[in-house]
N, C-alpha and C positions, 0 to 999 in steps of 0.2 A: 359474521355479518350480523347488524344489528337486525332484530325482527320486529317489525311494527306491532306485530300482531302484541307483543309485549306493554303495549300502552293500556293503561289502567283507568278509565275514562269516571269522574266522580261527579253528580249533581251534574249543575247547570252545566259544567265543564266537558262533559262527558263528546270526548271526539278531539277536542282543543290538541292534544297531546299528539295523537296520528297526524293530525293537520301539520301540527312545528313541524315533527320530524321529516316531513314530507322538505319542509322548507332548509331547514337542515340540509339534508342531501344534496338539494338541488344547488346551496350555496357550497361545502366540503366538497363533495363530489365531482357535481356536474361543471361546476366553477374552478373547484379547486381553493386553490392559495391567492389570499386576495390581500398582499404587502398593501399598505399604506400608497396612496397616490400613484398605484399601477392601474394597469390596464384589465388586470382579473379584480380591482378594487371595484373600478366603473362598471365590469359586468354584476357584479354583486348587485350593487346600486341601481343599476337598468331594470334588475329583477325583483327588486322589491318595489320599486317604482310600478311598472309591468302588472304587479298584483294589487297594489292598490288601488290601480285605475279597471282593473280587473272587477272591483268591488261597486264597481257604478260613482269611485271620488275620483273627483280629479288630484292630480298630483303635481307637486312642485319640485323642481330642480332649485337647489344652490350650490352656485360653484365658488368655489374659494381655493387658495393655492396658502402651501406652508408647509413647513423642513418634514420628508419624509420619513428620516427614523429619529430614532432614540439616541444611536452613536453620535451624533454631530454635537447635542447640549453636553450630552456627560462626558463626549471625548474633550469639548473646550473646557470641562472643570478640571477633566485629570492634565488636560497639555497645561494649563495654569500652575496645577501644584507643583507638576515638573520643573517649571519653569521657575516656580518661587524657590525651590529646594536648589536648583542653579546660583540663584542668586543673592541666595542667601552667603555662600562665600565669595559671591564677586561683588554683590552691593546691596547689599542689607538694607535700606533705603527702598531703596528697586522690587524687593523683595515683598516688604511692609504693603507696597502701593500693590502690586499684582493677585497677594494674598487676598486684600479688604476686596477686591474690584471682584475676584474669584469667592470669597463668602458673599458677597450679594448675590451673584448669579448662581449658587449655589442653594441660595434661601430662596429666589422662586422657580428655580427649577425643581424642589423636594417637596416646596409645599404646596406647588401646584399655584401658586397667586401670580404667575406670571409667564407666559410662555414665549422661553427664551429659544426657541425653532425659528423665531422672525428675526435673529442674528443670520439667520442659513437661507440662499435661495431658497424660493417657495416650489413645489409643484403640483399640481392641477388637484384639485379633490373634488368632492361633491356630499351636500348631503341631501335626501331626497323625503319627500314628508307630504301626509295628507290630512283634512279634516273630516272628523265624523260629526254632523250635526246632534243634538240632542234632539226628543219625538217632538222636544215644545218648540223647537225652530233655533234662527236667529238668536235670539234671547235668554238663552239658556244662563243663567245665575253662575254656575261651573265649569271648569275646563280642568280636562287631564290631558297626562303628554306621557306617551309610553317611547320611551329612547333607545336606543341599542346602537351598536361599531357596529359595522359591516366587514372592515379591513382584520386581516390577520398577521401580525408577527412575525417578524424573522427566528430562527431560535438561537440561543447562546447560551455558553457555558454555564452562564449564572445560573441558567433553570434548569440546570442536568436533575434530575428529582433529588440524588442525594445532597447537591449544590443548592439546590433548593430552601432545603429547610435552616441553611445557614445563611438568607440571603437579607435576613433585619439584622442578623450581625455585620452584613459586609456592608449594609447601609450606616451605620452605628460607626464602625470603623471610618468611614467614609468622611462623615460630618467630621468626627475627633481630630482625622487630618488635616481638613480644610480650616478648622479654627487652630490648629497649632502650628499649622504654617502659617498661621497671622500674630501669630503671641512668638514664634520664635525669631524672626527677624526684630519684632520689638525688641525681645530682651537683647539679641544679639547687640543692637546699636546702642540700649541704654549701658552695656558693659564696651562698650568703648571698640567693639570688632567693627572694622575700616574695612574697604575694598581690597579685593585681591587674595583675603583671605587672611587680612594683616588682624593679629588680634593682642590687645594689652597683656604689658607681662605679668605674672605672678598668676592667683589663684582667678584673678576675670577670666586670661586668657583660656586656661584650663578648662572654665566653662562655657566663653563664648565656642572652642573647638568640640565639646560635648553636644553643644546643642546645634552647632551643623554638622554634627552626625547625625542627630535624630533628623533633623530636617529633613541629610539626604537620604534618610532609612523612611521617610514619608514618601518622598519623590518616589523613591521605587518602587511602593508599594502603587504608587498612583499611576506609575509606566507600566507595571503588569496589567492593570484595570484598560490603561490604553490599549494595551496588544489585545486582551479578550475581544474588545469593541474592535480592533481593527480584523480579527481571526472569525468575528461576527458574518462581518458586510462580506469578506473575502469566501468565506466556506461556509458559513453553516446557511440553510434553505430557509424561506418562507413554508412556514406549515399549514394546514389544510384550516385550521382556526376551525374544529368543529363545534366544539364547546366554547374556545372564545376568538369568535361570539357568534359563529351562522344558529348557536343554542339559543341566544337573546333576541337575533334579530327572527328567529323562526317560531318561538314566543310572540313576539309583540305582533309580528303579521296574524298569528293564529287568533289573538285576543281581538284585533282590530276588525278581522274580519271579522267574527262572531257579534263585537258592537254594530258594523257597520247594519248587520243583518238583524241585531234586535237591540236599536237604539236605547241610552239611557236616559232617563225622563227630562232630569235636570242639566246631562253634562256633557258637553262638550272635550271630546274625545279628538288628539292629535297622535298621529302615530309617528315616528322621526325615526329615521337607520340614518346612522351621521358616517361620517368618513375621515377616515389619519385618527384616529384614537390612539393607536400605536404608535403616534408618530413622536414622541416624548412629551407629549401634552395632550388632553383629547381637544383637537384644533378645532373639530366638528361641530363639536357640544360650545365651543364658545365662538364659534362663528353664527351657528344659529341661535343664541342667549341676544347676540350682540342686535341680530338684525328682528328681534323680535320682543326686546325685555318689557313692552310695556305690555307685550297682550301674555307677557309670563309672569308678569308682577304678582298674582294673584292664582295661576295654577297651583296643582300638583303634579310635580315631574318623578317619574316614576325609571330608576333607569336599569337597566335590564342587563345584567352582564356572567356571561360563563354559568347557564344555568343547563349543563349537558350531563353532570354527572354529582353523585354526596347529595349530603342532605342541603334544604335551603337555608339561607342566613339570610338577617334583614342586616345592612350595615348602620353601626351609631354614628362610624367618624371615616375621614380616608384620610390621609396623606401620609408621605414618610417624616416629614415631621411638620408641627403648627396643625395638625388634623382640623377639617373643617368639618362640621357636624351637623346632623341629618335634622330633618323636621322632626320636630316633638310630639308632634299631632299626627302623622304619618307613623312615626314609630309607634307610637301607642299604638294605633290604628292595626297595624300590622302583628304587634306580639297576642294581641287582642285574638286575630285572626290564627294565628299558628297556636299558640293553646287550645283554639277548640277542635285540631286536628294534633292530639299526641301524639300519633302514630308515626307522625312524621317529622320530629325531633326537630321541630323550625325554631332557631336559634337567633340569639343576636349575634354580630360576629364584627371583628374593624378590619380596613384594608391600610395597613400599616408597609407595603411595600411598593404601593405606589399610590395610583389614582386612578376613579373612572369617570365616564361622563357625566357626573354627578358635580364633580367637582365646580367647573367654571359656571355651574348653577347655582351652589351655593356661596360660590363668590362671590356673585353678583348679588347676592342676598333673594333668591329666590328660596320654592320650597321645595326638598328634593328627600326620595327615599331612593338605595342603591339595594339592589336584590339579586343576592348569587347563591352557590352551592359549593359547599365545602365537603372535599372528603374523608375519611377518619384523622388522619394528621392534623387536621386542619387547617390545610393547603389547597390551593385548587386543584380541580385535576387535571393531570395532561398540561401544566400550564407553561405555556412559550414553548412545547417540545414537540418533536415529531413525532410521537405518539397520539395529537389532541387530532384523529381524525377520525370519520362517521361510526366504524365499527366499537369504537371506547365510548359514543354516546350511550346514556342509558336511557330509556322511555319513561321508566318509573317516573324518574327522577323530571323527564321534559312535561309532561303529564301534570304533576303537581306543581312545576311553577309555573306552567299556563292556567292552570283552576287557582294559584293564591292569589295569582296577579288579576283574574277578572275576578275575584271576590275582594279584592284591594279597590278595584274600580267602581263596583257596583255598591262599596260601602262607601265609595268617597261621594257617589249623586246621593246616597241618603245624609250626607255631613258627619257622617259617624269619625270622621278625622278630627272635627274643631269640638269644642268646647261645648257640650247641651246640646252636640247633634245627636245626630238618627230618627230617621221615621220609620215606623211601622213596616215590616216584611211584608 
């Protein structure tokens, strides 16, 4: 059992770290497993709501609906490549058109520019968020936005830990197939291979029937990918999401409440726990961009994810491929800040296997820093596994990124982020 008493309370931070864990629990725990767009999702949501209005703010509901997992986008790229690798010896034509149509959706499904979930009924979510004034009112020059999932993960093979560390190669493989199943129906037609399987004689034919083998040696690789996702939804459980992310959202409650309580002079502080982040897009994060991007145009969004166990990393870039990248000013800001604490090995790091709610922030062209914890592999921990549950949190670890992240905040009211900032301690 995890012991509070293990929090390491530093400077102005000192308690922040008991407080997360507390919150933690209450989401692992007392909630449990909060899949995307269930019913332990909204209690998650109720509860950080619950606490905000706890704090003397009011709170705001946004509901919004969109495809609850992951399996639905990646299972329509792999029934695609099935289906091109079919058709590659029945009509090579047919094959060309469902390839190109499958690398588009493919390209914003990986880079995250597009969330291909709104092909799939939607269902119900929520994200729930409050304002902390700054002491000078209204008026305030600044605005921060501390963000975090609420929702947790189904788990699947791909993240068994030792599956894990192979899982930028199965992304790697992934892409290679979905463009050579667009190049091999090309060449198949330009060597003269007809429908039915019919192919020119001599040395074309030879290689148009080479290359629907590879084709169909792609397709199969792509129908195994389909069975994991379907062996997903069928058997494997929704995990307790301790570290990701009741770690991020017990973070950003603990920092919020401590601003709520000793305001920052200049800034105006937003606290946001979004919903469906796991859902193969974080739907959350760009439903509330979408309904709010002018008064974001000018924040710093700060987003908070799997900070339960390892050392912290500030992220440069996400996606699995086309990576979108981090504010310059914030990153500075932050290596700034982890230098003058060596002890604590805070690193730069990329999320190279998928994306967080960072993403549809930097889409949009806002400014965003992503802040997690990695452990010695340089993997998350516990991640998508039934392991990631309250007893594998560690305090250390929730402790120091509840004190980098208010010392991330309290440097951003003095402009220590832009160009010629900072004022005087």
């Amino acid at each position: 059992m995890t012991d509070l008493r293990r929090t390491q309370g530093s400077g102005d931070g000192a308690g922040l770290g008991a407080r997360a864990m507390e919150h933690i629990r209450r989401l692992a725990v007392d909630i449990g497993p909060r899949g995307s767009c269930t019913e332990a999702e909204r209690r998650g949501s109720e509860y950080a709501r619950a606490e905000m209005e706890r704090w003397g703010s009011a709170a705001e509901v946004q509901p919004f609906r969109c495809c609850h997992t992951y399996s639905l986008p990646w299972g329509l790229v792999g029934l695609l490549m099935v289906a091109a690798g079919v058709l590659l010896w029945l009509c090579p034509p047919g094959a060309l058109i469902v390839s190109a149509l499958n690398l588009v959706i493919y390209g914003f499904l990986a880079s995250g520019r597009g969330e291909v979930g709104r092909l799939f009924p939607g269902r119900p979510s929520q994200n729930v968020w409050t304002r902390i004034p700054a002491s000078v009112g209204s008026g305030a020059p600044r605005r921060v936005v501390l963000m975090a999932h609420v929702d947790s993960t189904r788990a699947a093979l791909l993240y068994e830990p030792r599956q894990l560390k192979r899982l930028r190669l199965t992304h790697m493989v992934n892409l290679a197939s979905v463009i050579g199943l667009l190049v091999l129906p090309a060449l198949v037609v330009a060597l003269g291979g007809g429908a039915l399987g019919a192919a020119p004689p001599g040395p074309a034919g030879t290689a148009v029937l080479v290359l629907r083998a590879v084709g169909s040696l792609l397709a199969a690789v792509a129908a195994y990918g389909l069975g994991t996702l379907v062996h997903r939804e069928l058997v494997m459980p929704y995990v307790a999401g301790a570290n990701d992310n009741a770690s991020g959202v017990g973070v950003a409650l603990a920092v919020a409440e401590r601003l709520a309580a000793e305001p920052l002079e200049r800034t105006e502080v937003w606290c946001v726990v979004t919903g469906a982040e796991e859902s193969g897009y974080p739907a959350g994060s760009r439903r509330f961009v979408d309904a709010h991007r002018d008064e974001l145009g000018d924040a710093d969004i700060l987003v908070l994810d799997n900070l339960g166990a390892g050392d912290l990393r500030h992220l440069t870039r996400e996606g699995i491929i086309l990576p979108l990248r981090m504010d310059p000013g914030l990153l500075a800001l932050a290596r700034r800040l982890g230098a003058a604490r060596p002890d604590w090995n805070v690193r730069d790091s990329a999320c190279n296997l998928g994306y967080t709610d960072a993403t549809p922030v930097l889409a949009a062209g806002c400014r965003a820093l992503a802040v997690w914890a990695e452990g010695p592999d340089g993997f998350l921990v516990n991640y998508h596994w039934p392991t990631d549950v309250f007893e594998n949190v560690d305090p250390v670890t929730v402790d120091r990124a509840a004190t980098f992240v208010l010392d991330l905040v309290r440097a951003v009211d003095r402009d220590e982020d832009r160009p010629g900032g900072g004022a005087a301690a």
